[in-house]
N, C-alpha and C positions, 0 to 999 in steps of 0.2 A: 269534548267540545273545546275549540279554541279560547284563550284565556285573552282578554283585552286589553291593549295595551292603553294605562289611562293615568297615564304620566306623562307631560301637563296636560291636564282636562282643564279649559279656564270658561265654559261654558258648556250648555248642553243645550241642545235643543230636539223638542217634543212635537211628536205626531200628538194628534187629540181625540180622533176618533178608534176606538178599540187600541188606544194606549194609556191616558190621562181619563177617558171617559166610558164606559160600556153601553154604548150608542150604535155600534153596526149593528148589533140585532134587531135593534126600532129602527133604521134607516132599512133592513132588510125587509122587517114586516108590510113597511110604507110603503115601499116600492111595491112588493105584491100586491100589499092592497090596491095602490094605485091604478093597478094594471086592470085587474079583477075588475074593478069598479070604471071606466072605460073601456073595458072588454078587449083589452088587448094581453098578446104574449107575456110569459116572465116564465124564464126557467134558473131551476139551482145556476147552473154553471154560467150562466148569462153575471147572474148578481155575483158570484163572487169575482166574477171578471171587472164588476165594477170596485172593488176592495182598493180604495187608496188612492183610488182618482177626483181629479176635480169633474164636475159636473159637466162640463165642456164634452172632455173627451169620455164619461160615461156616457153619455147619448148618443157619440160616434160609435162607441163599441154597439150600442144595442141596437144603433140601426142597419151598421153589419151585422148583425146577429138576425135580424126580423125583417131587416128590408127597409130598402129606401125611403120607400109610403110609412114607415112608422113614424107616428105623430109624436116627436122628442116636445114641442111645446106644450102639447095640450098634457104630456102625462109630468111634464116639468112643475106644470102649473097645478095640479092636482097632487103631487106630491108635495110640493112647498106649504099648499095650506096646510097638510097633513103635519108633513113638517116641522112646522110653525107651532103646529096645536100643542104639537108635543113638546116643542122647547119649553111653552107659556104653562103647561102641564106637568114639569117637571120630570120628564121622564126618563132623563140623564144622569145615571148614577155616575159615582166616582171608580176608577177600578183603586183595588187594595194596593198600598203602599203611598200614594200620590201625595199625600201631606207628611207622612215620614218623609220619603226623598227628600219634598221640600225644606222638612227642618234642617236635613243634613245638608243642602246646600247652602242655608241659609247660615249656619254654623260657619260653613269655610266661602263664607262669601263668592259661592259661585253664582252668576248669573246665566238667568234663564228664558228661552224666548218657542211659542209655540210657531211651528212652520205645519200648517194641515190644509188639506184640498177644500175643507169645507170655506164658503164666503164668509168675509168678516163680519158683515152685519149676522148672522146666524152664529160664527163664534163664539165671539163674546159674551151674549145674554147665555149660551150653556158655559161658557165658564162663571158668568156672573152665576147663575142658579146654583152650581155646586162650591162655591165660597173659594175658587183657586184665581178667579180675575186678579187681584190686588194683589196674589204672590210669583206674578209674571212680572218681565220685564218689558216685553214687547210680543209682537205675534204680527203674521203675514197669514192672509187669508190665498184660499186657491185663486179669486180672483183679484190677485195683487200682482199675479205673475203670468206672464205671459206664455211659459209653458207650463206646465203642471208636472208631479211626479208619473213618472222617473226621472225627469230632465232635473239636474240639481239647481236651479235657480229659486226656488223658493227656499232652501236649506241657506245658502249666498246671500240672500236678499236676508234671512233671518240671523246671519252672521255680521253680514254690517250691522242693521242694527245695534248691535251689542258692544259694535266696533271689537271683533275678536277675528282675529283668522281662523279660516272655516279648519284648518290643518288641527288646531287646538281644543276643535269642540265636539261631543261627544252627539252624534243622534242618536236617539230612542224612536221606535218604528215598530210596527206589530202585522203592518203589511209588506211582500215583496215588493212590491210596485216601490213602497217609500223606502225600504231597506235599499233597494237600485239607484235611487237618487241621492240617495245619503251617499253610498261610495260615488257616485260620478261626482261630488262635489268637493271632494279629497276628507272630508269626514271621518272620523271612527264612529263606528254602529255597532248598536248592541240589538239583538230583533226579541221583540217578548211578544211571541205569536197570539191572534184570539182567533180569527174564524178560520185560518187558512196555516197550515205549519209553511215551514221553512221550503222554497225550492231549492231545484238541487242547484241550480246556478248560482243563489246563494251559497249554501251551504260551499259549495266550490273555491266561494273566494274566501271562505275561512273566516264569518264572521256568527260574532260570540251569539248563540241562541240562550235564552232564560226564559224560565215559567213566569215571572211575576216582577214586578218594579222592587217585593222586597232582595232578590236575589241582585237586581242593580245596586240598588244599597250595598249588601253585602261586598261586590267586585268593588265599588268607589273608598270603602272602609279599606279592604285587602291592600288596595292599591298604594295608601299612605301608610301603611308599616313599615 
């Protein structure tokens, strides 16, 4: 596995959902359910096609997938409450390492900003629930940007922010779709997969794969000896 080059790293920026949070499994359930319960379509390969997108172009993909008559409002809308219940529910753990990283950025004063497909009002109260809101610096929601990943403008947009050049800042991503937008934005990327491994067009332009954020840790430690 290629080793990543992360000298100078002077920020990082985080995917949120199946990187910082273990939430695509409940956004997978919802959507099925949601479906089930207005009796419409949902198949495996459909959902993981939705892995990493904003909500936008998730309803594009599934109405190519199901047909133009597929009601993307009514099962939008049925999924949000669901959604919803579950933000207010707590049903958003943390994935393992997420507050180590944080200490060790916090150590070498690196700053940190979340760039995820999901909208902001829905962001933030799951990062408020699992205690990591107050150890961000900033965050860009999917609808803050006018294209969504792969396109790297939410990566850019989470760069200024931080006032850092996108060249110096490391993404973390756990889906293709975001791993593709992290390199079009001139990015270094590390992918620490959950639902979907690495493709091969990834894996082609040689970027570093890891099981978990604490093996991030590990590469950012390695990196300053």
């Amino acid at each position: 596995m290629p080793t990543p080059d992360l000298t100078p790293i002077r920020a990082i920026l985080f995917d949120m959902d199946g990187l910082l949070l273990d939430s695509e499994r409940v956004a997978y359930a919802i959507g099925r359910e949601a479906s089930e319960h207005l009796g419409l379509p949902w198949t495996h390969e459909v959902a993981m096609a939705l892995v990493g997108l904003n909500s936008q172009d998730g309803y594009r993909v599934m109405r190519e997938a199901f047909g133009a008559g597929f009601p993307a409002d009514a099962h939008m809308a049925e999924f949000g409450r669901r959604y919803e219940a579950a933000i207010d529910a707590g049903r958003f753990d943390l994935k393992p390492g997420v507050h180590e990283l944080f200490d060790l950025l916090d150590a070498r004063q690196i700053p940190r900003a979340v760039a995820t497909s999901t909208r902001r009002s829905r962001a933030i109260p799951k990062l408020e629930g699992v205690g990591v809101w107050p150890r961000l610096h900033a965050l860009v929601g999917g609808d803050e940007v006018t294209r969504g990943k792969p396109a790297p403008d939410i990566y850019l947009a989470a760069a200024g922010l931080l006032g850092v050049p996108i060249t110096d800042c490391l993404v973390l991503e756990d889906s293709n779709t975001g791993v593709r937008g992290g390199l079009a934005s001139g990015a270094r990327v590390i992918m620490v997969p959950d639902l979907l491994p690495p493709a091969e067009d990834v894996l082609a332009q040689g970027v570093t794969v890891v099981d978990s954020l604490h093996r991030v840790i590990e590469a950012l430690q390695a990196a300053r000896r």
